[in-house]
C-alpha positions as CSV (number, residue, x, y, z in Angstrom):
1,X,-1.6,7.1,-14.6
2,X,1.8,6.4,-12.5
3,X,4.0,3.9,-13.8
4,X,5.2,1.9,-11.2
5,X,8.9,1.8,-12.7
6,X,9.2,5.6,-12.0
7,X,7.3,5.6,-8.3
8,X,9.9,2.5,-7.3
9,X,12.9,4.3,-9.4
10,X,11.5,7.5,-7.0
11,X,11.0,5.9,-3.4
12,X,13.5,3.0,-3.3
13,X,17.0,4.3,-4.3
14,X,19.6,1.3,-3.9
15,X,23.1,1.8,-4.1
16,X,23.9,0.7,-7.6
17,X,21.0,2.2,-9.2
18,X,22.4,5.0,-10.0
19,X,23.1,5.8,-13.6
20,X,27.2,5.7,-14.3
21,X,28.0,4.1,-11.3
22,X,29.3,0.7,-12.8
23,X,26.4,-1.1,-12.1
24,X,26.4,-2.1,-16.3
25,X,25.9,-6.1,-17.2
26,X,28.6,-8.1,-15.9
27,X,29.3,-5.2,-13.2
28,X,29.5,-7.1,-9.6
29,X,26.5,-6.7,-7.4
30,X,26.3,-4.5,-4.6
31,X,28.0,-5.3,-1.4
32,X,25.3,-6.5,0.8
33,X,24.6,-8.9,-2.6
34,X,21.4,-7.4,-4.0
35,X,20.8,-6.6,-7.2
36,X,19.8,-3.2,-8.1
37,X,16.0,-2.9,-8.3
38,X,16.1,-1.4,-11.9
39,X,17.2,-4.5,-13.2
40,X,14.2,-6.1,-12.5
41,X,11.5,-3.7,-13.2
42,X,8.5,-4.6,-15.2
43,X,5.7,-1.9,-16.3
44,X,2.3,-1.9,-14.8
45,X,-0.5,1.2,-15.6
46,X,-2.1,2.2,-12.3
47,X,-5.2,4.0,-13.0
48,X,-5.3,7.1,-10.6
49,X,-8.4,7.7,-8.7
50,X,-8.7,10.8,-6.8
51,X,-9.5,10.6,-3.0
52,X,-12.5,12.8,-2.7
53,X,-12.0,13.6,1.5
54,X,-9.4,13.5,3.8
55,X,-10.4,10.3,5.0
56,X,-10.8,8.3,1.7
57,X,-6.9,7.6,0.6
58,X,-7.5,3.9,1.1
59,X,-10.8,3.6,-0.7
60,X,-9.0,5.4,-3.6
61,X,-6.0,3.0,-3.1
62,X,-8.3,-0.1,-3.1
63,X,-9.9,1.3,-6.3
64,X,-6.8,1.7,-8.6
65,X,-6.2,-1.9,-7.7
66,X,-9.5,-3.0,-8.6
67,X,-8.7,-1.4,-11.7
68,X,-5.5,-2.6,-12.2
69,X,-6.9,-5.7,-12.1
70,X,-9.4,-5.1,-14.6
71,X,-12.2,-5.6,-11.4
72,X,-15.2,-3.5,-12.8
73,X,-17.5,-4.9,-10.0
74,X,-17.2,-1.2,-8.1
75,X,-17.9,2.2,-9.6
76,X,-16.5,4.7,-7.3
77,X,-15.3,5.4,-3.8
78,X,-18.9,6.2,-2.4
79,X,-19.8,2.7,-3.2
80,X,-16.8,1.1,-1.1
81,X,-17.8,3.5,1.4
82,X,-21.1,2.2,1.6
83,X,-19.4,-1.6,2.0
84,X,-17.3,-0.2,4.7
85,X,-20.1,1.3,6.8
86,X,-17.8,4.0,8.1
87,X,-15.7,6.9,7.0
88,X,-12.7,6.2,9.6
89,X,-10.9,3.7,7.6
90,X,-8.4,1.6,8.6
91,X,-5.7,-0.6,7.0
92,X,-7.9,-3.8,8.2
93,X,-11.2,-2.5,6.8
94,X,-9.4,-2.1,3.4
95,X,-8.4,-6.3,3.3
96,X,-12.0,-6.8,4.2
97,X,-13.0,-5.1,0.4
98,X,-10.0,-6.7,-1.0
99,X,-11.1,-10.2,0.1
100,X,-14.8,-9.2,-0.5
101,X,-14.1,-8.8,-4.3
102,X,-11.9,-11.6,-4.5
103,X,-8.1,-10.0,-4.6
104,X,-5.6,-12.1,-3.6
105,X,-3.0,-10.2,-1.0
106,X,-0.7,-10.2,1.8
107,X,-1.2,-8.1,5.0
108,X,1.7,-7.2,6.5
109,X,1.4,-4.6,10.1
110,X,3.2,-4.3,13.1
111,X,0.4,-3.4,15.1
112,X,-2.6,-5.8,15.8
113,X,-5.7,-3.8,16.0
114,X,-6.3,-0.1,16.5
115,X,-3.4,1.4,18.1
116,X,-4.1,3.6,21.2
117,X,-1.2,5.8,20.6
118,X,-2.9,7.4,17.5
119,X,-4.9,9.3,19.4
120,X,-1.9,11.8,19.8
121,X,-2.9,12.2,15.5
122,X,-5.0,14.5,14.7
123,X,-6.5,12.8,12.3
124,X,-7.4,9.8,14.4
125,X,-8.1,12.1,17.6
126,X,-11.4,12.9,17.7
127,X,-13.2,8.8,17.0
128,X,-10.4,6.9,18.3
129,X,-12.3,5.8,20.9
130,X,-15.4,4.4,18.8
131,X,-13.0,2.8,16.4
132,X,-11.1,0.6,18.9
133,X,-13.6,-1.7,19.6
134,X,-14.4,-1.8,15.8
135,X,-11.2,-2.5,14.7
136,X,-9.8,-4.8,16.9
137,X,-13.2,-6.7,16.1
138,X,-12.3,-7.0,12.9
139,X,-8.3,-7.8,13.8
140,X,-9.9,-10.5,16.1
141,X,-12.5,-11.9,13.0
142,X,-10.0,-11.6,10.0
143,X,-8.6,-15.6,10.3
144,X,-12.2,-16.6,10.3
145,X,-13.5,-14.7,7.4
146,X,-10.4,-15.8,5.3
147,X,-8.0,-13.3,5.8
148,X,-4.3,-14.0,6.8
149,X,-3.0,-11.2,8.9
150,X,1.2,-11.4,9.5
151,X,2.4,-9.0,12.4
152,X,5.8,-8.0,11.1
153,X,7.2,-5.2,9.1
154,X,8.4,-5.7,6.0
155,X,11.6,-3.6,4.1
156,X,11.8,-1.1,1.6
157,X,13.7,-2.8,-0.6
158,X,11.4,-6.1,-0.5
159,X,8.3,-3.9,-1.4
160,X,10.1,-2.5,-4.3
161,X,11.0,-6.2,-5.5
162,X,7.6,-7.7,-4.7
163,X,6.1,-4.6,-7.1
164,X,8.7,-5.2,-9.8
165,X,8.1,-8.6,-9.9
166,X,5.1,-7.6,-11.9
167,X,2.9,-9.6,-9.6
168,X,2.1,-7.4,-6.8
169,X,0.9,-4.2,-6.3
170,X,1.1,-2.4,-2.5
171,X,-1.1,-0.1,-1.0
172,X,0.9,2.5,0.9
173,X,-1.1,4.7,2.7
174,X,1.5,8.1,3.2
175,X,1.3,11.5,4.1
176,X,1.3,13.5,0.9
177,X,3.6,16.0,2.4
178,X,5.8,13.3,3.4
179,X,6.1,12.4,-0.6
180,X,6.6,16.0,-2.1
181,X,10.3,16.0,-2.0
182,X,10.3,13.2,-4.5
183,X,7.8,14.8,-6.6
184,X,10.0,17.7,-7.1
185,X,13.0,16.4,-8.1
């Protein structure tokens, strides 16, 4: 398991946070008037579950909040494979399980539907083509089956304090070698 204290402590360094840096009770807040993110943490266990392909991360992801959430209503990846009917996952297919087993979340993307651009990506190269029409189905179908969709980005610093709040967990699908610096240090 990961606590989420040391992935935030990791990922979103704030100035402040910083051991020895004055940032003790009674210190004055940063300039731009938040306050440090460390202050606020709270402890939550997240259950690791190992992506079994290249293309599962958000099935995994999904699955340690099911069981951070105590969900036992799905036993393993294959099975949310099975709900999803495809092995190229997207972002929207993953709020279609969440909402199927209940999980109250927020969807925040800057991008409505599949985005052509991704066919540049390796990864997305060779079914990009079958999954546009699939996607932006679901995109177009999400308000209707009950699930909010807000096209806008959201900042680093608001993720780490929606985690720490201890009432939220994100899924934050990321290139692993994009995250090995942190896992060095």
């Amino acid at each position: 398991m990961w606590p989420l204290c040391f992935i935030s402590d990791r990922l979103f360094r704030v100035p402040g946070d910083d051991a020895g840096d004055g940032d003790g009770p009674g210190a004055p807040p940063p300039p731009d008037g938040r306050i440090p993110l460390a202050r606020r943490s709270y402890f939550i266990d997240v259950p690791h579950v190992q992506q079994a392909f290249t293309w599962d991360c958000g099935l995994a992801c999904v699955l340690m909040v099911l069981r951070t959430l105590g969900l036992d209503c799905c036993h393993g990846i294959a099975e949310l494979e099975k709900l999803c009917r495809t092995t190229s996952v997207w972002t929207v297919d993953l709020a279609y399980l969440l909402h199927k087993f209940s999980v109250n979340f927020s969807f925040f993307t800057v991008t409505i539907g599949a985005n052509p651009q991704y066919s540049a990506e390796t990864f997305y190269r060779e079914q990009l083509q079958e999954d546009i029409d699939r996607v932006d189905e679901l995109f177009g179908k999400a308000l209707d089956a009950g699930i909010s969709i807000q096209r806008r980005s959201i900042s680093a610093y608001d993720i780490a304090f929606l985690i720490l709040s201890g009432h939220c967990i994100a899924i934050a699908l990321v290139d692993k070698s994009k995250l090995k610096f942190l896992l060095d240090e």
